[in-house]
Each structure stands twice: as C-alpha cells, then as structure tokens.
Backbone as ProteinMPNN parsed JSONL, in Angstrom:
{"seq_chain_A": "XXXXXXXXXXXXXXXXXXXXXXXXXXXXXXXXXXXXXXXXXXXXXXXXXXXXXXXXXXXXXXXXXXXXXXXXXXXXXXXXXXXXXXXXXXXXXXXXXXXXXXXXXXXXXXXXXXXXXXXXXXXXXXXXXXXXXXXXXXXXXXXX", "coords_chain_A": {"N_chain_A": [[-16.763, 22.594, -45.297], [-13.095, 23.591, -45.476], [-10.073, 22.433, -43.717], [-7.852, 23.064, -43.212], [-4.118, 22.199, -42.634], [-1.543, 21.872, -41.521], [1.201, 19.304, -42.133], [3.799, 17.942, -40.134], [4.621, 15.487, -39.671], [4.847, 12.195, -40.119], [3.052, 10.6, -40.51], [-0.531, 9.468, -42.008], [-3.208, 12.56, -42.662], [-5.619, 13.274, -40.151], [-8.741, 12.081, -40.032], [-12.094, 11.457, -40.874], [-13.486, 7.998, -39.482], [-15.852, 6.867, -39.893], [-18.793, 7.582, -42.001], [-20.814, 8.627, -40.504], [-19.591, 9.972, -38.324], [-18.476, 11.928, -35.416], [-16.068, 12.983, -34.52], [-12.008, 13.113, -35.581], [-9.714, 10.741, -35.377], [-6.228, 11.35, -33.513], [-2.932, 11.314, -34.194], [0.084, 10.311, -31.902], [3.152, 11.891, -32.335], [6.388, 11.206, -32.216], [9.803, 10.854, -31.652], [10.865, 8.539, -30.444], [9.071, 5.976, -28.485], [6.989, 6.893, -25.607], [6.711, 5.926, -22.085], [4.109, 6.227, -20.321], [3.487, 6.69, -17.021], [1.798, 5.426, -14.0], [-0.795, 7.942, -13.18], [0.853, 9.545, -14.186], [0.755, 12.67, -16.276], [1.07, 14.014, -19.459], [2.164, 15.922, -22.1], [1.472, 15.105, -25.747], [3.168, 15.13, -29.027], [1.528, 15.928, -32.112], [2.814, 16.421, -34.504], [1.256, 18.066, -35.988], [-0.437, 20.888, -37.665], [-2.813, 23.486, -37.637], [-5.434, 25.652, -39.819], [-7.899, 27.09, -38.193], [-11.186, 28.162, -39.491], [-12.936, 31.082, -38.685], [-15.102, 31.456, -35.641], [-15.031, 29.24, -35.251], [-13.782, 25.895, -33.745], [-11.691, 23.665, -32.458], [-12.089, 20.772, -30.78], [-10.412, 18.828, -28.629], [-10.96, 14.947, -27.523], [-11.351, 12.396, -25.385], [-10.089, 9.048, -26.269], [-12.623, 6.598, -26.704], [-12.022, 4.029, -26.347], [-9.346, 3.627, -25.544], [-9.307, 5.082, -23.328], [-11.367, 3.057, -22.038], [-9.775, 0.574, -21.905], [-7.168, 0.649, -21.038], [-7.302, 3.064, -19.156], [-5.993, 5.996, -19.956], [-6.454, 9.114, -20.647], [-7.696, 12.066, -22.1], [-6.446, 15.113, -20.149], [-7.54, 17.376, -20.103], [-10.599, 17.708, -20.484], [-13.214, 18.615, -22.579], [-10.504, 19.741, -24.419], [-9.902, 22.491, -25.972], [-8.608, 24.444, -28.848], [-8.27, 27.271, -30.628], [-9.37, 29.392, -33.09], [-7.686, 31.044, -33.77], [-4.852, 30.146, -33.546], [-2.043, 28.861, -34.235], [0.159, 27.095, -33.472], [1.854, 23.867, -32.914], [-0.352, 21.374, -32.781], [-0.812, 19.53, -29.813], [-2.031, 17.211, -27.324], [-3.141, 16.739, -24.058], [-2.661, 14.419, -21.993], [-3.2, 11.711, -19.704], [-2.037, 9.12, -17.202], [-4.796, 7.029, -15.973], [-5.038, 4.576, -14.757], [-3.287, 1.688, -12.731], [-1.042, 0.942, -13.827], [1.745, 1.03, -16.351], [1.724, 2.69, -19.446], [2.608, 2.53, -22.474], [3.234, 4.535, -25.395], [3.313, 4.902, -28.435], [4.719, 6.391, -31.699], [2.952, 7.209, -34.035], [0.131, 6.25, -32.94], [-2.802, 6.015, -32.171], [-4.206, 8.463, -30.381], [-6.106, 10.752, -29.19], [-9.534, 11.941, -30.06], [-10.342, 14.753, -32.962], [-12.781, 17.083, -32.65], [-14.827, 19.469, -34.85], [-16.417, 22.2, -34.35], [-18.971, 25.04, -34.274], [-19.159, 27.769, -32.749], [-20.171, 30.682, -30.697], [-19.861, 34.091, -30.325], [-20.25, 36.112, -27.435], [-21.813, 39.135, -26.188], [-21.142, 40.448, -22.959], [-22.783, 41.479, -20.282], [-23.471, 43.423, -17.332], [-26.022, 42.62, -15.169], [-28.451, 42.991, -12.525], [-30.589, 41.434, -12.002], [-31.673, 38.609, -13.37], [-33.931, 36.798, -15.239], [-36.921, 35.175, -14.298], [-37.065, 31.149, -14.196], [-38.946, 27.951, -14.177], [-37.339, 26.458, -13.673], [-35.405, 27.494, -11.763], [-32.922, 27.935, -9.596], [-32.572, 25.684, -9.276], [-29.968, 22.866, -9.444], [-27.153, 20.617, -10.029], [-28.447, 17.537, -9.606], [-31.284, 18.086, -9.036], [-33.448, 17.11, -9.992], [-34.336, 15.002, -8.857], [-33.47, 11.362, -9.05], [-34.992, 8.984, -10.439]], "CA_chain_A": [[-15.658, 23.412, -44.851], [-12.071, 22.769, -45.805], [-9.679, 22.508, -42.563], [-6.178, 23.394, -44.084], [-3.584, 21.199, -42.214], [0.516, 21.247, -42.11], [1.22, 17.781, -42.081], [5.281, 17.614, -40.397], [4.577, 13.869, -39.448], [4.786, 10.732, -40.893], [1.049, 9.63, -40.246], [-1.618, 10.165, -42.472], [-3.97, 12.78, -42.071], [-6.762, 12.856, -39.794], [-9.549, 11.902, -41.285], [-13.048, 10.53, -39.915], [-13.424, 6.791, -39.852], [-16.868, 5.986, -40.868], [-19.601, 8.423, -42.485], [-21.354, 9.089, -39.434], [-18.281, 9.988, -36.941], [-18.301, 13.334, -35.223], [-14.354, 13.054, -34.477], [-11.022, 12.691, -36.183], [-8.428, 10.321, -34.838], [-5.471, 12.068, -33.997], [-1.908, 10.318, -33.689], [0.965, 10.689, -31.734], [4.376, 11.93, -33.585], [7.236, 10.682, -31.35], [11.261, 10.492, -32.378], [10.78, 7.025, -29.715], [8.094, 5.695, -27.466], [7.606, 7.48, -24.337], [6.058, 5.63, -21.288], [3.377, 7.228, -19.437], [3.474, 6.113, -15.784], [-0.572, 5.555, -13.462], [-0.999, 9.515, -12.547], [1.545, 10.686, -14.379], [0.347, 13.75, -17.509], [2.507, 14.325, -20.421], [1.943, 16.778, -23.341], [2.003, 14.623, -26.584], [2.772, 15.987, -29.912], [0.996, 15.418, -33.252], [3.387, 16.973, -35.74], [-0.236, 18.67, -37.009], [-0.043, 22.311, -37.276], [-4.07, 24.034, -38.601], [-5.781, 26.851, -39.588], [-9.299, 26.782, -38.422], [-12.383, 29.419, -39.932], [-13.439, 31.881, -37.684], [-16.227, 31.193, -35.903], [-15.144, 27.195, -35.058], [-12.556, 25.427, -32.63], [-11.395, 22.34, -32.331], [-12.253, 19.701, -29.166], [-9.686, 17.655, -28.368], [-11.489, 14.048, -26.562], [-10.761, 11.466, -25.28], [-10.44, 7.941, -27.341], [-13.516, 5.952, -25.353], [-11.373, 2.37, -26.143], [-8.593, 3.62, -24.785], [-10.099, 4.944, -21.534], [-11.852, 2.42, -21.116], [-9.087, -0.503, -21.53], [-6.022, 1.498, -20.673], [-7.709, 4.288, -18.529], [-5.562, 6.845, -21.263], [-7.502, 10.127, -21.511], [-7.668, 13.589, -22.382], [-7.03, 16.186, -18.987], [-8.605, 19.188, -19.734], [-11.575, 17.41, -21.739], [-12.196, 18.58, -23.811], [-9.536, 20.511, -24.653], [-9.811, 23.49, -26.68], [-8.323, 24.705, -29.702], [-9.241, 28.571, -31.118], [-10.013, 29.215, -34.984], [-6.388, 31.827, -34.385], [-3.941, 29.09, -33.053], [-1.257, 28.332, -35.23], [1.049, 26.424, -33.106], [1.599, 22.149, -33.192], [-1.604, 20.543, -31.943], [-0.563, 18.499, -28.571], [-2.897, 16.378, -26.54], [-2.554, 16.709, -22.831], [-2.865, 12.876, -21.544], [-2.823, 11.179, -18.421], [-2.492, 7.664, -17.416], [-5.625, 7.145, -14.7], [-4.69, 3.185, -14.765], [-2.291, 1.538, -12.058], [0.091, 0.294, -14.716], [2.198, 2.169, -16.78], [1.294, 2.559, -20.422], [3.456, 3.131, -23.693], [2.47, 5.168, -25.918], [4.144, 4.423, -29.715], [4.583, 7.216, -32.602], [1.593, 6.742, -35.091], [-0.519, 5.779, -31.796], [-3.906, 6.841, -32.033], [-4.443, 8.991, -28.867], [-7.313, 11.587, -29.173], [-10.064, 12.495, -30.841], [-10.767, 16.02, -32.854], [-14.152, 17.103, -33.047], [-14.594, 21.039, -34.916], [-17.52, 22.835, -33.795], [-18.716, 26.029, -34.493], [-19.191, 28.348, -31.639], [-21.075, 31.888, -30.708], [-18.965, 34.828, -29.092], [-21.172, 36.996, -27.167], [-21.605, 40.234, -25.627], [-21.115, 40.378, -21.608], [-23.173, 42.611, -19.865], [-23.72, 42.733, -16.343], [-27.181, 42.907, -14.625], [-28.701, 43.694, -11.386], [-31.215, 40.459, -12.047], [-32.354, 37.361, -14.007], [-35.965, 36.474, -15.759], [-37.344, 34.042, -13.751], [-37.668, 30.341, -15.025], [-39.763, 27.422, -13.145], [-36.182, 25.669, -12.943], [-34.659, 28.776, -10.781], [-31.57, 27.99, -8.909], [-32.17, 23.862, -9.105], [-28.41, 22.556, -9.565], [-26.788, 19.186, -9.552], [-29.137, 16.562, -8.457], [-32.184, 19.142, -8.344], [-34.768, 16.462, -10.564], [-34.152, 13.429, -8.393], [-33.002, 9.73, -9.216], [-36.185, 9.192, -11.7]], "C_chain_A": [[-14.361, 22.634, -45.084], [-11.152, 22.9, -44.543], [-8.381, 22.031, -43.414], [-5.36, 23.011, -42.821], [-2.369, 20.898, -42.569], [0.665, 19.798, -41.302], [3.302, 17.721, -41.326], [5.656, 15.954, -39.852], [5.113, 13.074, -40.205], [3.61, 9.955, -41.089], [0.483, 10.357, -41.27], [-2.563, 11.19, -41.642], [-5.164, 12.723, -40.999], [-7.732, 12.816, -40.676], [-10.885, 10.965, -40.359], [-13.38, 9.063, -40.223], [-14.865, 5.804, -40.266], [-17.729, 7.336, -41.328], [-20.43, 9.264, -41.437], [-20.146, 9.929, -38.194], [-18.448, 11.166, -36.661], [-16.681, 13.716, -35.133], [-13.333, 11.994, -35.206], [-9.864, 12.16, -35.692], [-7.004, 11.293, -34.889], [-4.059, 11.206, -33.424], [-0.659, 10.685, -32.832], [2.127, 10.948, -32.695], [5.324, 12.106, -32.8], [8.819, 10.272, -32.325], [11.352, 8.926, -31.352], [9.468, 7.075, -28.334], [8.299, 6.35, -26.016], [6.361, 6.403, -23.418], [5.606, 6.585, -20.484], [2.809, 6.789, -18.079], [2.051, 6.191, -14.923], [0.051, 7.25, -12.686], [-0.134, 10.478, -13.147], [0.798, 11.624, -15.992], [2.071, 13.712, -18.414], [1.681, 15.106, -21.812], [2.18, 15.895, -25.203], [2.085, 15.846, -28.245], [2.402, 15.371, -31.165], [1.38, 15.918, -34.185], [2.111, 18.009, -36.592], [0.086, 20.163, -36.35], [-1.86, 22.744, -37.859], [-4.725, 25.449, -38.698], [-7.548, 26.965, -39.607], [-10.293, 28.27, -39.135], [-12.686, 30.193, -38.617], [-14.484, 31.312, -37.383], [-16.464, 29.412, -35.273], [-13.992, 27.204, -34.264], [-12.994, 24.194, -32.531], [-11.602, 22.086, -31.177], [-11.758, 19.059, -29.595], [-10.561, 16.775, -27.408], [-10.327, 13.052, -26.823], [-10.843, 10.229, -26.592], [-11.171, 7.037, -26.636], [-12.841, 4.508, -25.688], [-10.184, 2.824, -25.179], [-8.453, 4.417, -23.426], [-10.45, 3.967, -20.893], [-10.732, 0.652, -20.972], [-7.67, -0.501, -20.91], [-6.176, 2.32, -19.525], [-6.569, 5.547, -18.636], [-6.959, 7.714, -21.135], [-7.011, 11.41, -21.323], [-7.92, 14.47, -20.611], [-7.814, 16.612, -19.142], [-9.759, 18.758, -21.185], [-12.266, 17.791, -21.53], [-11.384, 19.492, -24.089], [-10.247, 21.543, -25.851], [-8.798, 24.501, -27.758], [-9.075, 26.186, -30.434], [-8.899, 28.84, -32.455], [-8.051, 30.019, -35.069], [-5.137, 31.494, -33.873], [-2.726, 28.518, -34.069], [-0.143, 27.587, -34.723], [0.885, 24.426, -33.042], [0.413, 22.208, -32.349], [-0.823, 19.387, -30.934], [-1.549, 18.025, -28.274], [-2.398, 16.046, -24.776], [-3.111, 15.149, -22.147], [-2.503, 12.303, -20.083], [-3.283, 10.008, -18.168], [-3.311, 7.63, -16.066], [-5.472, 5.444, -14.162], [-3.48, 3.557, -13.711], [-1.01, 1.037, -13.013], [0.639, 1.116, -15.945], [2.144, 1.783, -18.716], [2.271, 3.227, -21.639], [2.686, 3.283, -24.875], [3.726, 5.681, -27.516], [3.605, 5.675, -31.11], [3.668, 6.615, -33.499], [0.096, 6.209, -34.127], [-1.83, 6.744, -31.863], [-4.258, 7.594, -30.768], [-5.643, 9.808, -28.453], [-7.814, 11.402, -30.396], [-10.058, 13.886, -31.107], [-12.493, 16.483, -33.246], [-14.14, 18.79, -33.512], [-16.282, 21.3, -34.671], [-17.608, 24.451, -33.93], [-19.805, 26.43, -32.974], [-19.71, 30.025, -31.606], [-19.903, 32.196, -29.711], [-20.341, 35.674, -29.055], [-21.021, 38.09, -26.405], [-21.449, 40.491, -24.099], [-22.105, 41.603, -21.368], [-23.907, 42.425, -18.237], [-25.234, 44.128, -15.609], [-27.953, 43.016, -13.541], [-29.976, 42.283, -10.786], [-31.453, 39.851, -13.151], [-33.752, 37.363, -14.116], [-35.838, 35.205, -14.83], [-37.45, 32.551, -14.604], [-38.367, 29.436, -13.978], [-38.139, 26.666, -12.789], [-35.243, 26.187, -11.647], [-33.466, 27.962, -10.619], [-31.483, 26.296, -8.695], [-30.263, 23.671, -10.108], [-28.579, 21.221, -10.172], [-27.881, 18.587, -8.114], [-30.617, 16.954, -8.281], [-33.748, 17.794, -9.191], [-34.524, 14.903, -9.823], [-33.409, 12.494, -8.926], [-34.078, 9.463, -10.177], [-36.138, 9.979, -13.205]], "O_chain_A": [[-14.303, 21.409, -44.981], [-11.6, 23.918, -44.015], [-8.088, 21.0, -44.019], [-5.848, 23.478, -41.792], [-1.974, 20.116, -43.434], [0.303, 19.431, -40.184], [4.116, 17.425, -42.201], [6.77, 15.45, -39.711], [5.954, 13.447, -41.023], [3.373, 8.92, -41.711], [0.76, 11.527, -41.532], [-2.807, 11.037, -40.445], [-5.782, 11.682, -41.223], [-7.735, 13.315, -41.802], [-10.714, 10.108, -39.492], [-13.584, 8.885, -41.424], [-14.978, 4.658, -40.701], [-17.177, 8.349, -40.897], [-20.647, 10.466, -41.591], [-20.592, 10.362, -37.131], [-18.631, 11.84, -37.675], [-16.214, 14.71, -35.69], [-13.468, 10.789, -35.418], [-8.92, 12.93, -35.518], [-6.647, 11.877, -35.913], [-4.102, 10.548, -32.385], [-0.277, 11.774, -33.262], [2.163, 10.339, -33.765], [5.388, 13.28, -32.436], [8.889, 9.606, -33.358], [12.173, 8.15, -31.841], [9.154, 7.973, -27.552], [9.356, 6.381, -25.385], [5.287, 6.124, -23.95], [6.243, 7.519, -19.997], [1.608, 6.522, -18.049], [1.239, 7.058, -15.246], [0.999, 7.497, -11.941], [-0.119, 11.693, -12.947], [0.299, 10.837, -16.797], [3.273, 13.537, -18.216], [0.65, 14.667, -22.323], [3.193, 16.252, -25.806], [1.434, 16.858, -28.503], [2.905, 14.271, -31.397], [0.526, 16.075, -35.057], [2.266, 18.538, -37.693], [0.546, 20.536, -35.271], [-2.115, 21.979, -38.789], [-4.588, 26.289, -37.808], [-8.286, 26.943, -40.591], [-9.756, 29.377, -39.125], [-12.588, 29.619, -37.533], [-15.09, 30.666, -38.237], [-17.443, 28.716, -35.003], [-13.289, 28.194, -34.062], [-14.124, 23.705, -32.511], [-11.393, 22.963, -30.339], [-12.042, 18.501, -30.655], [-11.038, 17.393, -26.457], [-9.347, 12.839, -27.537], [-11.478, 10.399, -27.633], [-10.495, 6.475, -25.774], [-13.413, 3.666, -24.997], [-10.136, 2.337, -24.049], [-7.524, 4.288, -22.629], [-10.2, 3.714, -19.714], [-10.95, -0.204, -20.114], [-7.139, -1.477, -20.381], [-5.192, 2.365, -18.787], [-6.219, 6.092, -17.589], [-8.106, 7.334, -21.371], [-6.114, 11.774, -20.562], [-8.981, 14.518, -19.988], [-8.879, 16.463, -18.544], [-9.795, 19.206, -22.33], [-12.592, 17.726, -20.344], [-12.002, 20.52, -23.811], [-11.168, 21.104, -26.541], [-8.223, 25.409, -27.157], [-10.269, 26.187, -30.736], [-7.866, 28.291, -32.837], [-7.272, 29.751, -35.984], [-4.302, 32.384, -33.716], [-2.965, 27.433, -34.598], [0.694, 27.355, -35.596], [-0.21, 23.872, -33.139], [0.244, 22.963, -31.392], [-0.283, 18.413, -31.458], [-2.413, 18.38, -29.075], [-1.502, 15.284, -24.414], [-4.308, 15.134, -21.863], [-1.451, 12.589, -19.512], [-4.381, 9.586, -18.53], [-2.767, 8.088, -15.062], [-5.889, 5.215, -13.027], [-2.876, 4.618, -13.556], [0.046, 0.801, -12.426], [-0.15, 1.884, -16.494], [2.514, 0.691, -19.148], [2.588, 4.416, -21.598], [1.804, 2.549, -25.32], [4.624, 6.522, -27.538], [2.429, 5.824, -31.44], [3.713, 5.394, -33.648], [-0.904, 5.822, -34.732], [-1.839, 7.956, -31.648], [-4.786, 6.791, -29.999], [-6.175, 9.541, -27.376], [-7.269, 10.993, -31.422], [-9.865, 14.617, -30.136], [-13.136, 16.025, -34.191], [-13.543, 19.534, -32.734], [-17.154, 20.457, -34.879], [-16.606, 25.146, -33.758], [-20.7, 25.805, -32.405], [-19.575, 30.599, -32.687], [-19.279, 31.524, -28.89], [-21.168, 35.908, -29.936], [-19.944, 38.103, -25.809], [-22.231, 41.441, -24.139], [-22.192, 42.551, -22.148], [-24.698, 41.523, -17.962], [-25.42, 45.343, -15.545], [-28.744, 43.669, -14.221], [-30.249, 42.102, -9.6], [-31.465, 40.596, -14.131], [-34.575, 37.804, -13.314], [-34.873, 34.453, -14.698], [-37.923, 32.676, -15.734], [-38.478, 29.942, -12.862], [-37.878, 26.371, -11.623], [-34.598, 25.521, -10.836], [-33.056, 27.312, -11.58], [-30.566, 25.727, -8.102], [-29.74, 24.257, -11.057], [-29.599, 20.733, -10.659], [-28.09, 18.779, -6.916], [-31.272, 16.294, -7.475], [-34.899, 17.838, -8.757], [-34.581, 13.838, -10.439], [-32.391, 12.989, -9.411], [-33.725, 10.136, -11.146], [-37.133, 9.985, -13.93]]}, "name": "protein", "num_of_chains": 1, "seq": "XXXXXXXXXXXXXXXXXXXXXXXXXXXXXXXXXXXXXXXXXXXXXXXXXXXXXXXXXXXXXXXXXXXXXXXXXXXXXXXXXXXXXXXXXXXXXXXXXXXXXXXXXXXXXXXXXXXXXXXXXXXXXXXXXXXXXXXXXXXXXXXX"}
C-alpha cells in the first residue's frame, strides 16, 4: 500500500526504522522549542498532512524510550486517525514526569502504526450466545 503524504516540514518523511518495525517515527515541526511542564498536555504539530485507503487508520503511540526515560507519552493512546481525515497530523502529549521536558522541532515524539480495520453493522438484541467465559472481567483468571 502506498500512504500519500504532504510533507510542509523540514524533516524527512516517516519512514520505518528497521525491516521488522510495526511503527513510523513521527517528528515534531515547531517555529521554536516549546517546554512541556510534569502534567501539563500540549497538542504538537507534525507539518504531515495524509490520505489514508479506506478501510485503514492510523494509531498514533507512544515512543516506549521516551516514556520510559522522560515519562513523554501519547494521551488518548492510541490515538486515532480515520482513512477521511485530511487535516495536519498532531500528537496529543503529556509530560507524566516531575520535571519539565523540551521538546525540539525535528524531535521524534510518536509513533504511527496503519492498520486496517472492519466497520460493522449494529444491531441490537434481546440476548447473547452463551460462552464458558460469560461475564468474567478484569482479574476473572486469577494471578497464574
């Protein structure tokens, strides 16, 4: 699949970084560094504009280095992106760290992962088929 891609940045494309990778680094695109304070969210933008296939949508994730050395990640992860979206790609971010973190144009910040996806029919029913799992939740198979 080809994933057509207005570029109004300065960064190279995304692009996956080894053969195996499910997601595409994606960078910030900043006129100057903005600091992102512990708790505070900020909307970044990635100059990336795309037009996905029907049928697929983008996941925005987190970047697991910079969670885990920063505590930098994606709110609403994963974020969601729909195939008929044509506006800049942002990254909604929040610093979960006590210390306040700057965050530099060309700055790797998320991942994108595309995925293709099933729409389905709603229909509402009066009952459920039984399974042996029934109504087990969170927690329902033990610690084991």
């Amino acid at each position: 699949m080809v994933l057509k891609i207005i570029n109004r940045s300065n960064n190279a494309l995304p692009k996956y970084e080894t053969p195996q990778s499910a997601g595409m680094d994606l960078r910030a695109y900043l006129t100057e560094p903005i600091v992102l304070q512990p708790m505070q969210r900020m909307l970044v933008p990635t100059g990336l504009f795309m037009e996905l296939q029907p049928g697929y949508e983008a996941q925005i994730r987190p970047r697991s280095g910079l969670a885990l050395k920063n505590g930098i990640t994606v709110l609403n992860s994963p974020g969601t992106i729909d195939a008929d979206y044509r506006g800049e790609i942002k990254v909604l971010l929040i610093n979960l760290s006590d210390t306040p973190f700057t965050i530099n144009s060309g700055e790797r910040i998320a991942q994108m992962v595309i995925a293709q996806h099933a729409s389905v029919t709603v229909s509402e029913v009066e009952e459920l088929t039984d399974t042996e799992r029934g109504e087990g939740g969170f927690g329902h198979t033990g610690r084991n």
